[in-house]
Biopython code that builds the backbone (N, CA, C, O; Angstrom):
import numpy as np
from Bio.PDB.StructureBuilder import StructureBuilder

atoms = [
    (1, "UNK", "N", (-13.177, -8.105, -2.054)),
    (1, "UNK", "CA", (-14.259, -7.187, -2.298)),
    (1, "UNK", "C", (-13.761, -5.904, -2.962)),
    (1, "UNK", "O", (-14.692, -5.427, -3.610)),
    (2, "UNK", "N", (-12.648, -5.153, -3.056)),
    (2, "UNK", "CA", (-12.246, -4.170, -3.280)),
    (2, "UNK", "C", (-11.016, -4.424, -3.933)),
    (2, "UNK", "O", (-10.278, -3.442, -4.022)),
    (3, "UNK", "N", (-10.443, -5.905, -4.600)),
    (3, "UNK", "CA", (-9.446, -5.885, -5.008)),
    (3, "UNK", "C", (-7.862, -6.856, -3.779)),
    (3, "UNK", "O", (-7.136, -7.794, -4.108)),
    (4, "UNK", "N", (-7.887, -6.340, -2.894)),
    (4, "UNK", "CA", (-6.950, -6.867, -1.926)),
    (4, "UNK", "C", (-6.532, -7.990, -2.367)),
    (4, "UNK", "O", (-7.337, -8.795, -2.836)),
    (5, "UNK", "N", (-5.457, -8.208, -2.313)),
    (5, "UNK", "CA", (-4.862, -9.793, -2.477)),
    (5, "UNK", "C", (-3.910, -10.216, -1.303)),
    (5, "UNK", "O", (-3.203, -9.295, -0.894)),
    (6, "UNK", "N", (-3.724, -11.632, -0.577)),
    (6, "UNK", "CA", (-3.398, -12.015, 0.557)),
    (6, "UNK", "C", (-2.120, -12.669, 0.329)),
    (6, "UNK", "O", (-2.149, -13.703, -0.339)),
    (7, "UNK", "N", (-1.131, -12.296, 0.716)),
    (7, "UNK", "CA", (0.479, -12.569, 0.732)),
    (7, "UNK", "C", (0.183, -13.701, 1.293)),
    (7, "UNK", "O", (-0.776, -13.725, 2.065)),
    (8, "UNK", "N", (1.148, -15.230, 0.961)),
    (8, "UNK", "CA", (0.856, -16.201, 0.881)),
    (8, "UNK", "C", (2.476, -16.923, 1.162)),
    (8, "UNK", "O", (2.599, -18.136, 0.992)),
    (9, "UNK", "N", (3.334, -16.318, 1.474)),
    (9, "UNK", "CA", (4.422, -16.442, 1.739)),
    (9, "UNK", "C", (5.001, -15.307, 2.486)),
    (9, "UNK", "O", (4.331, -14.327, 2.811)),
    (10, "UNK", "N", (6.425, -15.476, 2.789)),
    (10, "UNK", "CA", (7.202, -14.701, 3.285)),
    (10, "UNK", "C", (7.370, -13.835, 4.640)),
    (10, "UNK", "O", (7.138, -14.733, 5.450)),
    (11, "UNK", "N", (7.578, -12.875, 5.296)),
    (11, "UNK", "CA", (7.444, -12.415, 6.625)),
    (11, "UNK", "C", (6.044, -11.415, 6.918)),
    (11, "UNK", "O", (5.803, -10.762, 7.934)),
    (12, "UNK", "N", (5.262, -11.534, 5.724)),
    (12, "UNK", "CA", (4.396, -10.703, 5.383)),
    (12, "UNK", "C", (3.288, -11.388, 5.624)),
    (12, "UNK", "O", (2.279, -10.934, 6.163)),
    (13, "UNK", "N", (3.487, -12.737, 5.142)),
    (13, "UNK", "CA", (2.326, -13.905, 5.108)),
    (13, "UNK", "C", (1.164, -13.647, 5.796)),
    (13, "UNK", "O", (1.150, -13.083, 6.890)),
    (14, "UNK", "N", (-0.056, -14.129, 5.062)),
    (14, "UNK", "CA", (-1.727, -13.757, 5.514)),
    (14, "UNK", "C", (-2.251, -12.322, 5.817)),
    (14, "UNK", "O", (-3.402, -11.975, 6.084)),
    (15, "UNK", "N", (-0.909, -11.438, 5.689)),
    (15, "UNK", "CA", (-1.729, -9.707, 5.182)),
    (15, "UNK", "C", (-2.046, -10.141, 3.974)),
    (15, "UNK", "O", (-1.985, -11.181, 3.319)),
    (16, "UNK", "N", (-2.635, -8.333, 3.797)),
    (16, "UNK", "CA", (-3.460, -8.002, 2.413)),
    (16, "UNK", "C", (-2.964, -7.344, 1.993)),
    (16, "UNK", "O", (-2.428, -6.693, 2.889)),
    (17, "UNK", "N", (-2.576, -6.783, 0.611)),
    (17, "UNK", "CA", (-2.489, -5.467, -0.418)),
    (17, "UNK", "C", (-2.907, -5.505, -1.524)),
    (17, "UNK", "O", (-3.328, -6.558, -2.003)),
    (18, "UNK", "N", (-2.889, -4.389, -2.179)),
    (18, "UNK", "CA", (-3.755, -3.614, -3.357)),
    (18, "UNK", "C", (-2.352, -2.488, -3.348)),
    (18, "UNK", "O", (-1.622, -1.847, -2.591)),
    (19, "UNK", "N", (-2.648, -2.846, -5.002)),
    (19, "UNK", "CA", (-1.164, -2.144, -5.352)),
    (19, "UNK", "C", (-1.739, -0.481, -5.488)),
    (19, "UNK", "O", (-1.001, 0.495, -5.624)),
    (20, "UNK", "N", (-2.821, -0.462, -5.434)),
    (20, "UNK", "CA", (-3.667, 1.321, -5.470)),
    (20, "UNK", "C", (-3.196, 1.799, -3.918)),
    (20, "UNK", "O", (-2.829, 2.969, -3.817)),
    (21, "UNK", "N", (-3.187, 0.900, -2.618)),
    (21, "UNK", "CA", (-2.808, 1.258, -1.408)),
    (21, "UNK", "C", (-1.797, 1.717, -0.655)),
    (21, "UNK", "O", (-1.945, 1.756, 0.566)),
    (22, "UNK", "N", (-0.500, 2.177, -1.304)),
    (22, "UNK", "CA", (0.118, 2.787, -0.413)),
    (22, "UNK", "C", (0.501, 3.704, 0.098)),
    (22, "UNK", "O", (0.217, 4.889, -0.071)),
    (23, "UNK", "N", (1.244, 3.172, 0.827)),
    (23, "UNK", "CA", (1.195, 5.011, 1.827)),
    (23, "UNK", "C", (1.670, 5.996, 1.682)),
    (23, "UNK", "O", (2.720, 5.747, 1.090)),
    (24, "UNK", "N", (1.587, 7.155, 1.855)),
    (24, "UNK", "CA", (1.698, 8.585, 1.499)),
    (24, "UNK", "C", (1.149, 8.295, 0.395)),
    (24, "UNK", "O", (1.423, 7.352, 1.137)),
    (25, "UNK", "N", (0.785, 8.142, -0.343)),
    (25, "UNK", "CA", (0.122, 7.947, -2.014)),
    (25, "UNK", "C", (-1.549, 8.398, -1.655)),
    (25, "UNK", "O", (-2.218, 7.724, -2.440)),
    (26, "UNK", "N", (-2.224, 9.008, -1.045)),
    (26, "UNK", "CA", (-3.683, 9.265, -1.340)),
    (26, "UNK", "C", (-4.571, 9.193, -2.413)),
    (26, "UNK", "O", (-5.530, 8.424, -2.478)),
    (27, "UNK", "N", (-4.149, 10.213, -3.464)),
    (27, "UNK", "CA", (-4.577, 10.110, -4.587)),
    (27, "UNK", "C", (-4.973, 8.275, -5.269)),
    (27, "UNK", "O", (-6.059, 7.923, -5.728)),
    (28, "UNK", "N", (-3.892, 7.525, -5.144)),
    (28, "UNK", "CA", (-4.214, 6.103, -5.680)),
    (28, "UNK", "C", (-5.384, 5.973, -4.846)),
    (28, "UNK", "O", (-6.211, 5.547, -5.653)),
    (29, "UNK", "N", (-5.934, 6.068, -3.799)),
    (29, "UNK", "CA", (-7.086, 5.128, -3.118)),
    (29, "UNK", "C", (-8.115, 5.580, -4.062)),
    (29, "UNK", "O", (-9.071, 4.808, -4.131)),
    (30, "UNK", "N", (-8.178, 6.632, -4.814)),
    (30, "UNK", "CA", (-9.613, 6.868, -5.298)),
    (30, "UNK", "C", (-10.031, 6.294, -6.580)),
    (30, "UNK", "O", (-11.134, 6.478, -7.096)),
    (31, "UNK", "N", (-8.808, 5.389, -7.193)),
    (31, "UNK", "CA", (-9.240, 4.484, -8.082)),
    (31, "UNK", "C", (-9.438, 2.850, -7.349)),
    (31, "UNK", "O", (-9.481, 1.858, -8.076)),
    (32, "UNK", "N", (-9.528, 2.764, -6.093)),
    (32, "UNK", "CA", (-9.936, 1.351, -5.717)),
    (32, "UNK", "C", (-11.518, 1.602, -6.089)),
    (32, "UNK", "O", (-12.214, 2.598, -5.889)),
    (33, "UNK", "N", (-11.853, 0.277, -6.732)),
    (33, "UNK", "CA", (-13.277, 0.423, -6.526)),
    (33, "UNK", "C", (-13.925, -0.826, -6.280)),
    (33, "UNK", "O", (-13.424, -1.874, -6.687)),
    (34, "UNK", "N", (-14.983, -0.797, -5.655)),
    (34, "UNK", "CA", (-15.690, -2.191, -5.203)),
    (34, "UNK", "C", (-16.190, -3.198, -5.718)),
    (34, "UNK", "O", (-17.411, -3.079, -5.815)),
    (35, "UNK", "N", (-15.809, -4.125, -6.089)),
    (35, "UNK", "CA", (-16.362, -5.056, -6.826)),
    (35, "UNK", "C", (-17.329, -6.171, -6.064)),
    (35, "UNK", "O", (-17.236, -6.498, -4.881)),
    (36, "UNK", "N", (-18.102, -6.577, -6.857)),
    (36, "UNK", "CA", (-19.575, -7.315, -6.567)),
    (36, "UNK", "C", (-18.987, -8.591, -5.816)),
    (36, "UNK", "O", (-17.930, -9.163, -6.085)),
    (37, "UNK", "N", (-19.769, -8.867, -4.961)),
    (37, "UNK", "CA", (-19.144, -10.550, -4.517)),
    (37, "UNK", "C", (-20.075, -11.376, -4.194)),
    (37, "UNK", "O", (-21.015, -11.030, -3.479)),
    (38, "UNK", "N", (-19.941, -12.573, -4.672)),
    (38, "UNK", "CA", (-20.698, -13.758, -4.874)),
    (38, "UNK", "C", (-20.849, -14.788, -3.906)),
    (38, "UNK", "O", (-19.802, -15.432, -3.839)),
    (39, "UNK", "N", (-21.315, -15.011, -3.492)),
    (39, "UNK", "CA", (-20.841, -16.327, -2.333)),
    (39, "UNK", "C", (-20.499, -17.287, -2.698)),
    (39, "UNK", "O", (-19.883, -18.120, -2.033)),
    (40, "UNK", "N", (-20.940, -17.406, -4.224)),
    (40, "UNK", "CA", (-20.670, -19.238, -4.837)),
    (40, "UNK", "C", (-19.166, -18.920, -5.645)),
    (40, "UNK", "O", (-18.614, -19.826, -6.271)),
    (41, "UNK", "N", (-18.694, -17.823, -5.576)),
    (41, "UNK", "CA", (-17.164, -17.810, -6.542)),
    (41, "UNK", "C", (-16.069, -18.404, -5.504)),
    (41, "UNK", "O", (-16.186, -18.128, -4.310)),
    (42, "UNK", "N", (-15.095, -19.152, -5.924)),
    (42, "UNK", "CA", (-14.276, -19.716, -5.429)),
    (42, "UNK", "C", (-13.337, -18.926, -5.884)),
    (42, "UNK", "O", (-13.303, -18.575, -7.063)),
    (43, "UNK", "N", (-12.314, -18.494, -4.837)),
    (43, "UNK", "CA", (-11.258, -17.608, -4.992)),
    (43, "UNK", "C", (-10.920, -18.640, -5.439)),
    (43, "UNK", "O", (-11.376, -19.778, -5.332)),
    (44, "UNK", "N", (-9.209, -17.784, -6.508)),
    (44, "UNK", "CA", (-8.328, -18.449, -7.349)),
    (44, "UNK", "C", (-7.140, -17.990, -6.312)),
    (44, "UNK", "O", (-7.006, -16.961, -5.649)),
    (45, "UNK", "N", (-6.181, -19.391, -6.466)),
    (45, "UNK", "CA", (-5.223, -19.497, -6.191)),
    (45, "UNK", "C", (-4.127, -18.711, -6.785)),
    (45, "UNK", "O", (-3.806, -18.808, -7.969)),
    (46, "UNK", "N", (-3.334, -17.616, -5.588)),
    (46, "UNK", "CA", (-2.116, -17.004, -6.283)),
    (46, "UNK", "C", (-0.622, -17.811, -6.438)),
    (46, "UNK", "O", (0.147, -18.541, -5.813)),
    (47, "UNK", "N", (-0.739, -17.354, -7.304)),
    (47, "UNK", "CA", (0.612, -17.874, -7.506)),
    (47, "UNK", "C", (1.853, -17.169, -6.920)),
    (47, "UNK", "O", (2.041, -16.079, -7.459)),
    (48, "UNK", "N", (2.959, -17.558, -5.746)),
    (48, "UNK", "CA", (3.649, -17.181, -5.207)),
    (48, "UNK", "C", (4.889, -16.448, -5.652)),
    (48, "UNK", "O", (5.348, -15.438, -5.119)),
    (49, "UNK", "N", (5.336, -17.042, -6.626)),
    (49, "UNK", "CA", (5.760, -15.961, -7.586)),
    (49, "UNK", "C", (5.862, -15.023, -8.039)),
    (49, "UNK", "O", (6.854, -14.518, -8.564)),
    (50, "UNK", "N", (4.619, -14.552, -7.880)),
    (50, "UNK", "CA", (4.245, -13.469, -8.904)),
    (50, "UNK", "C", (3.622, -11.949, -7.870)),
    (50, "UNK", "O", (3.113, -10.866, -8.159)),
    (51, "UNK", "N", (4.046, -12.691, -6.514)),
    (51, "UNK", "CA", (3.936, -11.762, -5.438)),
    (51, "UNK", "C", (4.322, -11.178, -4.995)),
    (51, "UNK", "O", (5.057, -11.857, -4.279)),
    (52, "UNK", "N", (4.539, -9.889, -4.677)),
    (52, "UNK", "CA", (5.662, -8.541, -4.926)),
    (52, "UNK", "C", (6.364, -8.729, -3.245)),
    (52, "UNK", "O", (5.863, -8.875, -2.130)),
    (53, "UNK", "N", (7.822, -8.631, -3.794)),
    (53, "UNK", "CA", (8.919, -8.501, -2.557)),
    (53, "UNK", "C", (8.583, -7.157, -1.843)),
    (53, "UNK", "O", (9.447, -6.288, -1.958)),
    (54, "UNK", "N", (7.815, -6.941, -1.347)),
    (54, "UNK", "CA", (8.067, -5.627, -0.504)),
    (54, "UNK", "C", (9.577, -4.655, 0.297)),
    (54, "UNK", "O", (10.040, -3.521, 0.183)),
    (55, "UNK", "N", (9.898, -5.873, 1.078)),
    (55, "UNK", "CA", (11.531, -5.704, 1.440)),
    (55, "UNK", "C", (12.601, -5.407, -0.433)),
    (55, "UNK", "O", (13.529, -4.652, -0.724)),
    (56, "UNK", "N", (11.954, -6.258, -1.097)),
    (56, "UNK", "CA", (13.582, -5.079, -2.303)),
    (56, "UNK", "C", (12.759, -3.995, -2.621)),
    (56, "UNK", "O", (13.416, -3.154, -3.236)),
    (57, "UNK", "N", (11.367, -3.600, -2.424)),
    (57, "UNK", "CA", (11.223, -2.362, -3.214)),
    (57, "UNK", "C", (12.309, -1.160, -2.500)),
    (57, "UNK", "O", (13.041, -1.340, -1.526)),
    (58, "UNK", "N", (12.147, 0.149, -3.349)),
    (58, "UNK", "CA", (12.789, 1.380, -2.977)),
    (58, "UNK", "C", (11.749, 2.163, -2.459)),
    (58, "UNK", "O", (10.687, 2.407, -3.031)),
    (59, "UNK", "N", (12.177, 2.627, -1.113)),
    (59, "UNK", "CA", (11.358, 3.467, 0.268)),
    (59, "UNK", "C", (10.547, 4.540, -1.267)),
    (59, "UNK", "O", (10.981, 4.939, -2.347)),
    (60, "UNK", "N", (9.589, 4.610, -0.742)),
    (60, "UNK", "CA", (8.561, 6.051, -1.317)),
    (60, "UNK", "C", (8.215, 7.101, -0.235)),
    (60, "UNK", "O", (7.557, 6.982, 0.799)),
    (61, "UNK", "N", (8.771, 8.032, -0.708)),
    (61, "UNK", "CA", (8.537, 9.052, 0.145)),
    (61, "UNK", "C", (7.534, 10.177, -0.192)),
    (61, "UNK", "O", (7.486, 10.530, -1.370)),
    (62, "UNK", "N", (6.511, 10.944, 0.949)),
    (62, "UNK", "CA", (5.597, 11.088, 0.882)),
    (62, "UNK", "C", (5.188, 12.229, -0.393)),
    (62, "UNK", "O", (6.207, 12.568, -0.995)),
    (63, "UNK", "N", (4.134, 12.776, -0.836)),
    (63, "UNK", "CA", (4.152, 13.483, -2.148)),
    (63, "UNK", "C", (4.273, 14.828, -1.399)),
    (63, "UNK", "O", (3.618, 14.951, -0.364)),
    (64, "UNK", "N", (5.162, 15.998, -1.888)),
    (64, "UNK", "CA", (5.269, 17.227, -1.445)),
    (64, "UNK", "C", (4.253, 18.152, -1.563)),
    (64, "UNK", "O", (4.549, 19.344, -1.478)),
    (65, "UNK", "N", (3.039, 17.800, -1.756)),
    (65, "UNK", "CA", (1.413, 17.857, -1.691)),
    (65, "UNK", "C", (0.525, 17.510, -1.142)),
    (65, "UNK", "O", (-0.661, 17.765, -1.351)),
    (66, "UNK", "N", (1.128, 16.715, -0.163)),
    (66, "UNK", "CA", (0.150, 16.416, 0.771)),
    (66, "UNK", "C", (-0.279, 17.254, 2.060)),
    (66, "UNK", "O", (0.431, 17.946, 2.790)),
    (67, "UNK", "N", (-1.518, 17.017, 2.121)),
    (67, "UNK", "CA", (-1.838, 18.519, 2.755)),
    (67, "UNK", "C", (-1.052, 18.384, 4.391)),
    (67, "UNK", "O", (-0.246, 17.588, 4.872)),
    (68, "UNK", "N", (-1.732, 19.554, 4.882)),
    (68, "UNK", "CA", (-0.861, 19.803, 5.980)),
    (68, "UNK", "C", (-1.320, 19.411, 7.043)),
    (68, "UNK", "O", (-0.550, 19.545, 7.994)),
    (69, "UNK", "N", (-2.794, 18.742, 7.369)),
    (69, "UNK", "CA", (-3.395, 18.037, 8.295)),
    (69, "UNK", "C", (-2.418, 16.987, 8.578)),
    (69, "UNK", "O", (-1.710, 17.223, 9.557)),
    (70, "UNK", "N", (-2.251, 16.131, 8.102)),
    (70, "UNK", "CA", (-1.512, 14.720, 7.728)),
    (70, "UNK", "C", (-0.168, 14.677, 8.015)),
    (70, "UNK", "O", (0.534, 13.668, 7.955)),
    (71, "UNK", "N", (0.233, 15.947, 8.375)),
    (71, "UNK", "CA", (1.784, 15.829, 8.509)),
    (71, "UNK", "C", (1.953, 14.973, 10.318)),
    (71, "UNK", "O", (2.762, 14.138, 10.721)),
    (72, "UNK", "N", (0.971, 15.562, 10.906)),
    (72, "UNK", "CA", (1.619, 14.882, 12.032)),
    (72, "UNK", "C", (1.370, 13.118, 11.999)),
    (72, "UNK", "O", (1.658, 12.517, 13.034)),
    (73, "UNK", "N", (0.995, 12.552, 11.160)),
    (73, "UNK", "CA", (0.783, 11.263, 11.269)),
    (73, "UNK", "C", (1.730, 10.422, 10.441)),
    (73, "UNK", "O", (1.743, 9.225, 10.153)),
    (74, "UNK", "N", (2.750, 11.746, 10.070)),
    (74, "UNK", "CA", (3.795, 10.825, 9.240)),
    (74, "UNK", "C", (5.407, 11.306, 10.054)),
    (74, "UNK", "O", (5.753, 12.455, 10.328)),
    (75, "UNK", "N", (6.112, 10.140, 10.280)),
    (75, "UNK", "CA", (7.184, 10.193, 11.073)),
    (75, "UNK", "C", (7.921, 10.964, 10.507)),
    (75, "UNK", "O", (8.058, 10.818, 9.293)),
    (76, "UNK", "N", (8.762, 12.225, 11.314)),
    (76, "UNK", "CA", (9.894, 13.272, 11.104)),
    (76, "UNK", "C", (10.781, 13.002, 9.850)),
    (76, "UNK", "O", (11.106, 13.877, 9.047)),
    (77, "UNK", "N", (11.236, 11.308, 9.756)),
    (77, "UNK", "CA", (12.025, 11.203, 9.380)),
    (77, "UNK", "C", (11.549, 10.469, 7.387)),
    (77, "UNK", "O", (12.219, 10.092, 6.426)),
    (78, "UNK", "N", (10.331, 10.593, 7.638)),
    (78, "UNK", "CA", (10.018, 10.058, 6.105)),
    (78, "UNK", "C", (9.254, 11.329, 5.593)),
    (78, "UNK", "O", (8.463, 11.127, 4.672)),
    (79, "UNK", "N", (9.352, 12.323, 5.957)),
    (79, "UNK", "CA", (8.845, 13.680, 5.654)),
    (79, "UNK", "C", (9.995, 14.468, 4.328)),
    (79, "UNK", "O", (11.183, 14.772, 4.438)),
    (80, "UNK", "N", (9.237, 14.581, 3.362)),
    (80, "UNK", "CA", (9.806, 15.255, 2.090)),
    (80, "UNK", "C", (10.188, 16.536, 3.017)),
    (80, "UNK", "O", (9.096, 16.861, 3.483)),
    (81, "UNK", "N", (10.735, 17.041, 3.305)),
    (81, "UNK", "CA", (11.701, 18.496, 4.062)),
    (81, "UNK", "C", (12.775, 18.373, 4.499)),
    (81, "UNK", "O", (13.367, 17.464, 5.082)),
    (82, "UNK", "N", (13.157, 19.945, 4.001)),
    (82, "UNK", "CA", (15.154, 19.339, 4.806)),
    (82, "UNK", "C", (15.283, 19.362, 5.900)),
    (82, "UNK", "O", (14.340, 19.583, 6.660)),
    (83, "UNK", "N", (16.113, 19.209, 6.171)),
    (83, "UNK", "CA", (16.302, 19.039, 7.871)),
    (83, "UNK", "C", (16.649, 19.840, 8.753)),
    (83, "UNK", "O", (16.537, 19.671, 9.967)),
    (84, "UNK", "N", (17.365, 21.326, 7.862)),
    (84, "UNK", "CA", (17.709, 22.139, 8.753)),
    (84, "UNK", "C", (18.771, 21.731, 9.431)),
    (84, "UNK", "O", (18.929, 22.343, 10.488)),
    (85, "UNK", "N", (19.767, 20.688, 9.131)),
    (85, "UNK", "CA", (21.395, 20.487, 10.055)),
    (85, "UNK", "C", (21.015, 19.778, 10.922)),
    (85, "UNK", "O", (21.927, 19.479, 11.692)),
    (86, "UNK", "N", (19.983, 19.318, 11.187)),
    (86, "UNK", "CA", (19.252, 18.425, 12.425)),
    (86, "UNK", "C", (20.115, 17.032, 12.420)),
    (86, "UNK", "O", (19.843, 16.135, 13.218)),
]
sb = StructureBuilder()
sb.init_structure("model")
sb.init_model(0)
sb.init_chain("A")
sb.init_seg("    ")
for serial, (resi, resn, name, xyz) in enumerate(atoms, 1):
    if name == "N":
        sb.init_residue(resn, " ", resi, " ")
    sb.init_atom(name, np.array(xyz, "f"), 0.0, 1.0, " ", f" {name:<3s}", serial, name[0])
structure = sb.get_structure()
């Protein structure tokens, strides 16, 4: 309905993602947009291949703009700030 596609392999298998969805990334959600759905369309088969390794990507860390509500819902340690010798 919104794009999502269902991992079909791997340790991930039968979640969902949308490459507009991740985290710390806000800004991307506001280009998901809803698309119409049919009852008579037959989903198409993904091809496994072509389905993104999550485990090799490189960690994203959160945007140094994100407001300041939100900080407590993101762990100490994936927080854009130094550490102070901690």
């Amino acid at each position: 309905m919104y794009g999502f596609l269902r991992l079909t392999q791997g340790p991930d298998r039968g979640c969902y993602y949308h490459e507009l969805f991740l985290k710390h990334k806000l800004y991307l959600c506001q280009d998901i947009t809803r698309t119409g759905v049919n009852g008579n369309v037959v989903k198409r088969r993904v091809d496994p291949k072509t389905e993104p390794d999550f485990y090799s990507m490189p960690f994203v860390a959160p945007d140094p703009e994100l407001p300041e509500y939100l900080l407590p819902f993101i762990k100490k340690d994936e927080r854009n700030e130094p550490n102070n010798g901690e």
